[in-house]
C-alpha positions, 0 to 999 in steps of 0.5 A: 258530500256535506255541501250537496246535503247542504245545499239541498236542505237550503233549496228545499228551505227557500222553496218551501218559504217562498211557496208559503209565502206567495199562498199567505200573498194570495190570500190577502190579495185574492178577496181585492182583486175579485172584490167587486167595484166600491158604492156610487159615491152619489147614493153615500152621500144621500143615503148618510143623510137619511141616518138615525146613527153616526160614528167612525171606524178608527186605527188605534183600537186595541184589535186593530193592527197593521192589517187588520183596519177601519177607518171611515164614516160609518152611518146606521139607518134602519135599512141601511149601513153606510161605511164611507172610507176603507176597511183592510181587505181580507177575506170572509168579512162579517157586519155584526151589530152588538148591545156592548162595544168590543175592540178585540177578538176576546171581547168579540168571542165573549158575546159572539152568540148574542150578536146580530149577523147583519151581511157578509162585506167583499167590498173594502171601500165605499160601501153599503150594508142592507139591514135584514128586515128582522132587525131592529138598530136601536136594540143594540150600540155597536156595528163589528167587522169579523173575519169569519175565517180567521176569527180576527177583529177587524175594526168596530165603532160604538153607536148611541 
């Protein structure tokens, strides 16, 4: 009678991880699979020409983990953010521009309301952000990429 209460609770354990662990797989998979295709590399490169701003996304910032990403050339125009090379996918991604570099959620949370939301991200490689009209890039020094979801930093670089 015990070893069938126990191998009950083991099955009831093993399926309850596995359907918990194949739904936390679906959500980091979900937004790479449907993302659409990455930027023509061609219209980078000429858009990266025409920037008032340069700077790079890197790995080791204190917010940065082993999902949580950006490593690329970033360039800022006035119409146009252009990220050359790879953020870690995810879902409900968030560009930000901020008047102070930040690299951590806390940071990031503290100065949230007085950034500028720029565009939501579903492409993780090889991409181009239009600027609203409305704002002005010399006004602040750092671009943010924010998983709304999750409130999770993702990676962020300081512009001057």
């Amino acid at each position: 009678m015990k070893t069938k209460f126990k191998t009950k609770i083991i099955l009831l354990f093993t399926h309850i991880s596995t359907l918990f662990f194949g739904f936390a797989l679906g959500i980091y998979l979900l937004p790479i699979l449907i993302a659409p295709d990455s930027s023509d590399i061609m219209d980078i490169d000429q858009l990266q020409s025409d920037a008032a701003y340069k700077t790079k996304f890197i790995r080791d910032l204190a917010g940065s983990d082993l999902l949580h990403w950006g490593e690329a050339d970033v360039t800022i125009s006035d119409k146009h953010i252009v990220i050359k090379g790879k953020i870690a996918p995810g879902p409900d991604y968030k560009v930000y521009l901020t008047q102070q570099f930040v690299e951590n959620e806390k940071e990031f949370l503290t100065i949230k309301d007085s950034a500028a939301y720029i565009a939501d991200v579903n492409i993780f490689e090889n991409l181009i952000v239009h600027i609203p009209s409305d704002i002005q890039i010399n006004k602040y020094n750092t671009i943010v990429i924010w998983c709304e979801s999750f409130s999770e930093f993702i990676t962020a670089a300081q512009y001057l």
